[in-house]
Backbone as CSV, one residue per row, in Angstrom:
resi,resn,N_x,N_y,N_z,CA_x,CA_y,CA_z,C_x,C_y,C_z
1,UNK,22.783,-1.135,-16.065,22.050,-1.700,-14.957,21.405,-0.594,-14.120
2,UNK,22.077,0.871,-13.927,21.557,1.616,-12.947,20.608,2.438,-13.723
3,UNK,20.610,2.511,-15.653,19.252,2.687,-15.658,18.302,2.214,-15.863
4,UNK,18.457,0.714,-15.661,17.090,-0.010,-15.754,16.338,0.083,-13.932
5,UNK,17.320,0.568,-13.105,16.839,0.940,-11.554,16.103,2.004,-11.794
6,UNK,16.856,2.808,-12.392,16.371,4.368,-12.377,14.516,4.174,-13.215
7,UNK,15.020,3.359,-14.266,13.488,3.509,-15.033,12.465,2.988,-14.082
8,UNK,12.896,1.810,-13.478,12.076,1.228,-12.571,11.560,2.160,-11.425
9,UNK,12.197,3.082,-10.866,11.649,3.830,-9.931,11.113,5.138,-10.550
10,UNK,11.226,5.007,-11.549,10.252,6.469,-12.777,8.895,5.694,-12.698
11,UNK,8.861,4.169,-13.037,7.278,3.925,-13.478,6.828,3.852,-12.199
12,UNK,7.266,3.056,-11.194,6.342,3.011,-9.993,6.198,4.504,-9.734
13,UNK,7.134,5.815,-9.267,6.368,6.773,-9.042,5.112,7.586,-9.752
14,UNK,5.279,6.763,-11.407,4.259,7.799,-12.132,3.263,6.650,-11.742
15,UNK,3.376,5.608,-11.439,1.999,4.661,-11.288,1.030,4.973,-10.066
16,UNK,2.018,5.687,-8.878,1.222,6.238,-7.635,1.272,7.515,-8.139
17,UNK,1.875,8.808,-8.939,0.816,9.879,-8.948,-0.541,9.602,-9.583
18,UNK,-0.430,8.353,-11.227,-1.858,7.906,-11.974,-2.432,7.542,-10.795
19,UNK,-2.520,6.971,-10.283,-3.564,6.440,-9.114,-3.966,7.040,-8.295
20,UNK,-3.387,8.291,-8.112,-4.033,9.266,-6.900,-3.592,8.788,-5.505
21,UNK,-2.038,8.275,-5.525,-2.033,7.805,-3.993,-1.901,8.852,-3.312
22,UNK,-1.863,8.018,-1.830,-1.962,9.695,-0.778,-1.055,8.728,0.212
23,UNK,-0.094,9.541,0.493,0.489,8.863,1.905,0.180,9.125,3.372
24,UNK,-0.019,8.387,3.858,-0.606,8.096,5.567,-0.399,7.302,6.698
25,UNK,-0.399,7.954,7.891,-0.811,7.420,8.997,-1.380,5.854,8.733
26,UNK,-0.933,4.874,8.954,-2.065,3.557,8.932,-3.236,3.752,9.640
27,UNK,-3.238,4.481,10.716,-4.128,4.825,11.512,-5.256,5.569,10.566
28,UNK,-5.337,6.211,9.485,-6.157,6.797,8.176,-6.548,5.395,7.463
29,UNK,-5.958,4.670,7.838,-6.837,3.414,7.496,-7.185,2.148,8.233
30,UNK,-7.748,2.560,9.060,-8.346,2.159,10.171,-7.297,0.938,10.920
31,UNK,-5.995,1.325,10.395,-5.135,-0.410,11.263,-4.087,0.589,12.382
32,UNK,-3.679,0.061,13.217,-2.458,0.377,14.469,-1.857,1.584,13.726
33,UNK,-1.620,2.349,14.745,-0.422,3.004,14.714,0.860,2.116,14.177
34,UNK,1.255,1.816,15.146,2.260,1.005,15.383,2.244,0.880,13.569
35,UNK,1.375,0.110,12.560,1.810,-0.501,11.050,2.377,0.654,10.330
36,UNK,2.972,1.874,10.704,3.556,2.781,10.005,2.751,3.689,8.689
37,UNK,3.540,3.857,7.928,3.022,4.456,6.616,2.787,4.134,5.581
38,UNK,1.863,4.037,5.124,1.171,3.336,3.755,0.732,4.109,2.455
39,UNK,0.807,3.998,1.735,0.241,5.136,0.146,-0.998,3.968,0.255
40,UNK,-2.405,4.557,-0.015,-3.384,4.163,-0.617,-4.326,5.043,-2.001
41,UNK,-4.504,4.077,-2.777,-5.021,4.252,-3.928,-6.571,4.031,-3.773
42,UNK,-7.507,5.246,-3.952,-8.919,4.950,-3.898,-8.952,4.364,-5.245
43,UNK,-8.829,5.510,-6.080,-8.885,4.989,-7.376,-8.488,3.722,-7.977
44,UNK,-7.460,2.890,-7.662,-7.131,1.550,-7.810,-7.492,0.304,-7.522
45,UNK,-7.753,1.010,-5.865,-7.949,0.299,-4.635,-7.117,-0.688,-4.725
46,UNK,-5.866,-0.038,-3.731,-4.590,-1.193,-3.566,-3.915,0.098,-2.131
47,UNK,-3.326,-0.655,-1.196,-2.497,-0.070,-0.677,-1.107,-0.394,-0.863
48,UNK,-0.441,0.711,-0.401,1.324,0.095,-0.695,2.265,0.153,0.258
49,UNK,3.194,-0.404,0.303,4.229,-0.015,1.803,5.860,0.096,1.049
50,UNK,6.247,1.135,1.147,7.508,1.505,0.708,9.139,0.365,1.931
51,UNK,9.689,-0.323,1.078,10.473,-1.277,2.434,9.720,-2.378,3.298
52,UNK,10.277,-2.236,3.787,9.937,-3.609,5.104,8.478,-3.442,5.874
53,UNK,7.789,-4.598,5.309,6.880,-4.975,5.771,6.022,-5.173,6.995
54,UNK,7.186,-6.051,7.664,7.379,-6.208,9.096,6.609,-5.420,10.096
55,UNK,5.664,-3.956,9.623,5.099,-3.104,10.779,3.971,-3.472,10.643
56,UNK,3.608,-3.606,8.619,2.051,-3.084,8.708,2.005,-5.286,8.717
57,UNK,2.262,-5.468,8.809,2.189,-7.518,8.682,1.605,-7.544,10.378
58,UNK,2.491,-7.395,11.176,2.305,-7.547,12.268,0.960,-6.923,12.995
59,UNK,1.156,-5.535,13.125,0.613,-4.267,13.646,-0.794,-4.409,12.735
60,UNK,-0.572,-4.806,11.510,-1.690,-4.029,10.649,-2.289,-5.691,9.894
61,UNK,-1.769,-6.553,10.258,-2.771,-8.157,10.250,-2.541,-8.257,8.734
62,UNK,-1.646,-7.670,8.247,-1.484,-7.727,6.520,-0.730,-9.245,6.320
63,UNK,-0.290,-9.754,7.188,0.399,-10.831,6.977,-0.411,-12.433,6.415
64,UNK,-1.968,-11.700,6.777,-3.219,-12.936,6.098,-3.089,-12.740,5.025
65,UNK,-2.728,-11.407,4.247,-3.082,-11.062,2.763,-1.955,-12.444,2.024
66,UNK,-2.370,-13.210,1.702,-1.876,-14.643,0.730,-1.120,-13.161,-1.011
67,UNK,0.103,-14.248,-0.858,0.589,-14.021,-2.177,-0.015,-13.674,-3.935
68,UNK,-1.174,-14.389,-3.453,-2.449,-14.326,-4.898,-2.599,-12.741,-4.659
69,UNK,-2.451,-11.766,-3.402,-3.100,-10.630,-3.409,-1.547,-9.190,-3.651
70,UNK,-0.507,-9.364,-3.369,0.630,-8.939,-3.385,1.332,-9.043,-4.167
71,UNK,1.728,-8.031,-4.738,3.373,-7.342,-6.114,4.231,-6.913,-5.600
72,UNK,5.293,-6.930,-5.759,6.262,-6.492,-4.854,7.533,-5.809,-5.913
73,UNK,7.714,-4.537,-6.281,8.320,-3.909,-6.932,9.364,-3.353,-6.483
74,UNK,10.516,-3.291,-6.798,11.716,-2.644,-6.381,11.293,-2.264,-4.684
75,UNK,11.259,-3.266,-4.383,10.991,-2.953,-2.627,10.046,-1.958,-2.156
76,UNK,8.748,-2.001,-3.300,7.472,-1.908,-2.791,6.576,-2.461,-2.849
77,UNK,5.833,-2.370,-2.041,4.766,-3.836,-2.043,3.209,-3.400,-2.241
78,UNK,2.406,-3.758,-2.715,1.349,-3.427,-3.405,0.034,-4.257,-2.719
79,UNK,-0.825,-4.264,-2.388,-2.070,-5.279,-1.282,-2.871,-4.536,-2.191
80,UNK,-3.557,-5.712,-2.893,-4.575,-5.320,-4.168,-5.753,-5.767,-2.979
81,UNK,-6.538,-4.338,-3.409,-7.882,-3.781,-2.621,-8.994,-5.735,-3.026
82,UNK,-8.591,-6.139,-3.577,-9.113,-7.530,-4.079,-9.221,-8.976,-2.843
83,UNK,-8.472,-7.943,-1.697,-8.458,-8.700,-0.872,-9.561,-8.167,0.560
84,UNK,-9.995,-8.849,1.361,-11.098,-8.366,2.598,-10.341,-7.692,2.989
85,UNK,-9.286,-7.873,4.013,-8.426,-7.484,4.494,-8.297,-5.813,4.315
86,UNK,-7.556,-5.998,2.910,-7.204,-4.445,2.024,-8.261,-3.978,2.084
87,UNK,-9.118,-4.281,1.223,-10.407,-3.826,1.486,-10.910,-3.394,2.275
88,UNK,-11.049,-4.069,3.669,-11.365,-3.096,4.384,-11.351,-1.774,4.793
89,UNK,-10.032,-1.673,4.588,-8.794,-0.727,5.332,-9.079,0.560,3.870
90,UNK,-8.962,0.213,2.684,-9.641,1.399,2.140,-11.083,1.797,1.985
91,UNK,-12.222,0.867,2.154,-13.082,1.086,2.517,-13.214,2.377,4.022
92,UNK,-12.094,2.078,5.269,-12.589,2.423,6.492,-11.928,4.263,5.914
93,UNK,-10.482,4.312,4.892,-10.159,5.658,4.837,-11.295,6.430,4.051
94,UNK,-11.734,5.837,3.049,-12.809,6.389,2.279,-13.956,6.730,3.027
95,UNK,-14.320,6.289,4.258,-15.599,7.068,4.709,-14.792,8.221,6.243
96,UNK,-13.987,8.006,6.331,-13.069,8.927,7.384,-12.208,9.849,7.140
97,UNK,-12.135,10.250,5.701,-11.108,10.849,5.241,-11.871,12.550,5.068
98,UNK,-11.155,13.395,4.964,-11.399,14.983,5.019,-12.349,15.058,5.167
């Protein structure tokens, strides 16, 4: 059982180095402080939240994103860029970023 955990947290990390995530400030993507820290994927276009939701839902209006748009992996959660919402928010890091 603990290495089907272990494998599970091998693929999600090699799935955010393939994707080029970058971890950030929510504020790098244009939502509250307050919604904490997020990995976003240009290349994918998906953001992710490692744990509890509860900051960027509230703080960061992710709580519109409907189930059709969200994966939720060993207690990470995935907001496919497929949504306005997401979209936006990597749209706003992609023209503000370095």
């Amino acid at each position: 059982m603990w290495e089907l955990q272990e494998q599970i947290d091998q693929l999600v990390q090699k799935y955010f180095d393939d994707s080029s995530a970058v971890c950030v400030n929510a504020s790098a993507v244009g939502l509250d402080d307050r919604a904490g820290t997020v990995y976003v994927s240009t290349d994918e276009r998906w953001i992710a939240v490692i744990g509890s939701t509860s900051s960027i839902d509230y703080y960061g209006g992710f709580e519109y994103v409907s189930l059709d748009y969200k994966v939720v992996i060993d207690g990470t959660t995935f907001y496919s860029g497929d949504h306005s919402r997401v979209d936006d928010a990597i749209d706003y890091y992609c023209e503000h970023q370095g």
